[in-house]
C-alpha positions in Angstrom: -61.7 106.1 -2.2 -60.1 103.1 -0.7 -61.5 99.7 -2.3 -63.4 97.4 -0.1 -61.2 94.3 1.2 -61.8 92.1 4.0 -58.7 93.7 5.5 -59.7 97.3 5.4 -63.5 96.5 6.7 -61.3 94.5 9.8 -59.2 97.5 10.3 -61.7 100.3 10.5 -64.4 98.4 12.4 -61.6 97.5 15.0 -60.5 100.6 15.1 -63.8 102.1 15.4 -64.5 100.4 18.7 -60.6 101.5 19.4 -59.2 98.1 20.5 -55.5 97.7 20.0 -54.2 94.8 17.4 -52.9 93.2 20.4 -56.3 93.3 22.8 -57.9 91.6 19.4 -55.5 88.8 18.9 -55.6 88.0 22.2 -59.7 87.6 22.2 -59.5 85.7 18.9 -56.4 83.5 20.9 -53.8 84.2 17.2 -50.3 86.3 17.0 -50.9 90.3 16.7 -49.0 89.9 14.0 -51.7 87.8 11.9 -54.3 90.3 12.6 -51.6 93.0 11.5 -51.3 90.8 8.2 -54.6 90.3 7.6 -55.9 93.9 8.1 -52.7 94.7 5.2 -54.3 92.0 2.9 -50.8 90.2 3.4 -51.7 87.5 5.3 -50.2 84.3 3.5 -53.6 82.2 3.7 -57.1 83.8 4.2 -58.5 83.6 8.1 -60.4 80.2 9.1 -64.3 80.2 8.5 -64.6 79.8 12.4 -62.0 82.8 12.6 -63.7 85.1 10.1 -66.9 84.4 12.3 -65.5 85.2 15.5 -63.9 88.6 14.1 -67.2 89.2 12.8 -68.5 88.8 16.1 -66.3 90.7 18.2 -66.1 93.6 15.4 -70.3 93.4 14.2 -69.7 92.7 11.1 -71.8 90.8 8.5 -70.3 87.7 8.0 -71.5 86.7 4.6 -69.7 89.9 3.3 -66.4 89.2 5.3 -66.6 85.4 4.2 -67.3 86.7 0.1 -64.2 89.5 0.9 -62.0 87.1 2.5 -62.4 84.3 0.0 -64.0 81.2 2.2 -67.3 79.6 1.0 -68.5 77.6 3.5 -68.6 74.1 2.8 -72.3 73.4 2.6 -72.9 76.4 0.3 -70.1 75.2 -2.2 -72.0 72.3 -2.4 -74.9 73.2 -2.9 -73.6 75.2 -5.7 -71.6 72.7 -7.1 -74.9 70.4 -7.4 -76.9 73.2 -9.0 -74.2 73.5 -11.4 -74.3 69.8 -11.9 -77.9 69.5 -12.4 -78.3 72.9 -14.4 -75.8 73.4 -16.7 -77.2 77.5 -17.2 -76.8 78.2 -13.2 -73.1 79.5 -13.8 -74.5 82.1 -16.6 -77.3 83.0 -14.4 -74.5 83.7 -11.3 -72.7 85.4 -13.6 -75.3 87.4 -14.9 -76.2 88.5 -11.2 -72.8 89.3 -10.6 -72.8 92.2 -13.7 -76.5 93.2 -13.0 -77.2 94.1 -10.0 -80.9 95.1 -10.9 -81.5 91.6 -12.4 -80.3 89.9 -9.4 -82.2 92.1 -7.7 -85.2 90.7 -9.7 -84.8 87.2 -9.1 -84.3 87.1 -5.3 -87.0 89.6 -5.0 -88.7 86.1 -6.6 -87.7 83.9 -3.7 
C-alpha cells in the first residue's frame, strides 16, 4: 500500500479529475515542472500556504490534511501553540500523547 504524502494525495486527486500536469500549473500560474516535483515528494521546498490552498481548491481536497502532509503550519496556529506551550509546560506531552492514541485524542476533542 502506498504511504500517504502530500504528493501522492496531489497526484491521484488530479489525476482523478484527469487534468494534465500542465492544465494544473497553468491554473495555479507555477512551472509544470514544480507540480511534477511536488507530486514526486522532490520538490526542494514544500508548496506556499496560499499554494497548498489553492491546489486544495482546484483538486477538493481537505486542506488541514494537505497543510499537516506538506509540512506548513499556518502562522496563527503556530502561535497559538507556541503560547500554550509557553503557558503550560504539559501541552507538548498531551500533543504527543494524541499523536500515539488516537482513541484518547479522540476523547478530549470529543470534550470541546
Amino acid at each position: 500500500m502506498e504511504r500517504k504524502t502530500f504528493g501522492s494525495m496531489m497526484f491521484h486527486a488530479r489525476k482523478s479529475l484527469d487534468i494534465s500536469q500542465k492544465e494544473f500549473a497553468k491554473k495555479l500560474g507555477v512551472n509544470f515542472t514544480y507540480i511534477s516535483k511536488l507530486e514526486n515528494d522532490h520538490a526542494d521546498y514544500p508548496a506556499s500556504i496560499n499554494l497548498i490552498k489553492k491546489i486544495c481548491q482546484l483538486l477538493n481536497l481537505d486542506e488541514n490534511e494537505m497543510l499537516s502532509l506538506s509540512g506548513r503550519i499556518e502562522t496563527e496556529d503556530k502561535q497559538a501553540i507556541s503560547n500554550l506551550m509557553i503557558k503550560h509546560p504539559k501541552f507538548r506531552e498531551l500533543i504527543h500523547k494524541m499523536s500515539r492514541d488516537e482513541s484518547f485524542a479522540t476523547e478530549i476533542i470529543n470534550q470541546l
